[in-house]
C-alpha angles and dihedrals in degrees: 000000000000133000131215142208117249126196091255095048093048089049097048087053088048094054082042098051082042089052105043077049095053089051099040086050094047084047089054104046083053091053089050091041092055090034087061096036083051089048094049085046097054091042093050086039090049089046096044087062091041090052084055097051100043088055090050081063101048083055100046088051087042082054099043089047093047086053100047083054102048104036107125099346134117133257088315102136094109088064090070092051095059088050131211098337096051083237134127129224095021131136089254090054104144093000101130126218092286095058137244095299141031125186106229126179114305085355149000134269127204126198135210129192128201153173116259110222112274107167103257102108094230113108090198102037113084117201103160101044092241127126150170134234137198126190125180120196119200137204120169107299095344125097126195120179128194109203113201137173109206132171131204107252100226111206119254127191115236102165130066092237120022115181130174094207139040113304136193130207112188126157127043098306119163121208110179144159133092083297095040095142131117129222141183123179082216132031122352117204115187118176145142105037111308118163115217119184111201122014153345116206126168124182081213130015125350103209118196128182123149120035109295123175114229122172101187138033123332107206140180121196092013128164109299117233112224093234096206106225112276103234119179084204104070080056098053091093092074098059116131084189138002122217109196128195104250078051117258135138134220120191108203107208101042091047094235144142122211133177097205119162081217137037129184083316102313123115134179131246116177118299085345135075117215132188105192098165130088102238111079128189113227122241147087101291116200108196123191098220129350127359119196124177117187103163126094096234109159125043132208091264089041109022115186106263098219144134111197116200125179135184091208122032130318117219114196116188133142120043118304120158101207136178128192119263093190108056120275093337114103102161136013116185124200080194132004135345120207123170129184136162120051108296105175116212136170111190144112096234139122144249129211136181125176084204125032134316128217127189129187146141112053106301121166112230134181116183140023131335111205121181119181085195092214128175117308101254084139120073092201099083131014119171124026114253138147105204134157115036101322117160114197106170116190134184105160132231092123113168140219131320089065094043085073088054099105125204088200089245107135117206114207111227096179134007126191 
């Protein structure tokens, strides 16, 4: 009826509890073993995307930075890849404004900038806009790099008449040409019996009264256009001669200074130079402070080859017929621009005013009108407006130096 335990029996359940032991102990070192190698996953896969997002904003800084830099300025990329001290082959080649490394996070990203290859076998000199760069991010021991090649975005006028702030046409003005359109990132007013030919875009409200004539879109609230800043200075590198306002003058390419009290038709009163008479001496003219012309020098056989930029304000009156010495560009304002009369021009150039720009009596333009519409430190102009007969006819095309005018907009080309 019972049964008892023998030696033998005693000794087989020992080997089998040593064994189930045995086989719980080696289960659970596995599972231990899997748990560990799952935890150090997930920590190196944590700190792999860590390691991602910590070098997109590297490159976001590295763009905002790019942007900051470039915003309005001339062909100075290469400035960036030669880093904080403007020299080549150094140890902060390529390091932007905010350093080598930045600790970011869990971690920390650095950021390198360099040239592509153009062609033109200088790694710090940039001559098609176009660079690369390269952003690390770093956790622990793990590295993750974002390789892009981005290029500054120069701004290029499309419409006839671009204007930051608000802008009025009255009159019978005419603007005319395949980009005849006219575009304000403010207030639009439109009134009397203008004929536009191509669009009216506002980035606020288009206001309409009278009987105006407009072939294309009329658009409130519209897309805004970044207007880079309008700076004499970055201009300043096409002057023939500079008349400056104790003045001298400085003929460029002689090398020369000179204290005339004329100079090709040009004299100085007070802050302001002035040419009155009706014979003008071609060249880019930089003056320092106001520049009025109220002659009628050129004529429609023989125009008047200038580029007039001042770093004040430019008056134009009378009746000149000018076309632009340096390419494309006629006038550059560090102020304000107003023209009157009749000056008749035949040109594709621009016209730029870091202030406001006014427009009246019956001139002749062809090419594109550009106001920054900056604060009212001039007195000459205050408010943007085209009135009376004016005809400014634009089809585009127009070339550098304007194409090295930035808006501070960066468009990617590869990202990997």
């Amino acid at each position: 009826m019972f049964q008892f335990l023998t030696d033998n029996n005693r000794g087989s359940i020992l080997i089998y509890t040593i064994v189930i032991i045995a086989v719980l102990s080696m289960i659970g070192a596995t599972f231990a073993t899997i748990i560990t190698f799952e935890y150090g996953h997930a920590d190196w896969q944590l700190r792999w995307v860590q390691a991602y997002y910590i070098a997109e904003a590297g490159m976001t800084q590295g763009c905002s930075t790019l942007k900051n830099g470039v915003k309005g300025s001339g062909d100075n990329l290469g400035n960036f890849v030669m880093g904080p001290d403007g020299e080549p082959n150094t140890d902060d080649d390529g390091v932007l404004s905010f350093g080598p490394n930045v600790d970011f996070g869990a971690g920390s990203f650095n950021v390198r900038i360099a040239d592509n290859d153009d062609g033109d076998g200088d790694n710090f000199s940039d001559n098609d806009d176009i660079l690369m760069f390269t952003s690390t991010g770093v956790v622990g021991n793990v590295e993750r790099t974002i390789n892009v090649t981005l290029t500054a975005l120069p701004f290029v006028p499309n419409f006839a008449i671009i204007s930051d702030g608000d802008f009025e046409i009255s009159g019978n003005p005419t603007i005319a040409g395949d980009n005849g359109t006219v575009f304000t990132n403010n207030d639009l007013t439109i009134s009397g019996s203008p004929d536009i030919s191509q669009d009216a875009l506002a980035g606020g409200n288009v206001n309409i009264s009278g009987h105006p004539t407009i072939g294309g879109t009329i658009l409130s609230d519209s897309f805004t256009i970044p207007i880079p800043p309008v700076d004499p200075q970055f201009y300043r590198g096409n002057a023939d001669y500079e008349l400056r306002s104790d003045g001298v003058v400085f003929n460029v390419s002689a090398g020369t200074l000179t204290y005339p009290s004329e100079f090709n038709g040009w004299e100085l009163h007070g802050s302001e130079w002035r040419l009155s008479g009706n014979t003008g001496y071609d060249g880019t003219y930089y003056i320092e402070g106001d520049a009025k012309v109220s002659g009628s020098p050129g004529s429609e056989a023989n125009p008047w080859q200038v580029t007039i930029i001042a770093t004040g304000s430019i008056e134009i009156s009378g009746n000149p017929n000018m076309q632009p010495k340096t390419p494309d560009l006629l006038f550059v304002a560090g102020r304000d621009i107003k023209i009157s009369g009749n000056p008749n021009t035949s040109y594709e150039g621009v016209i730029l005013a870091h202030e406001q720009i006014r427009i009246s009596g019956n001139p002749s333009i062809e090419g594109a009108i550009i106001a920054e519409d900056a604060g009212n430190i001039s007195s000459s102009v205050t408010e943007n407006k085209i009135s009376g007969n004016a005809t400014i006819t634009y089809n585009g095309g127009l070339l550098p130096p304007l194409s090295k005018i930035y808006t501070g907009q960066l468009g990617v080309l590869s990202w990997h």
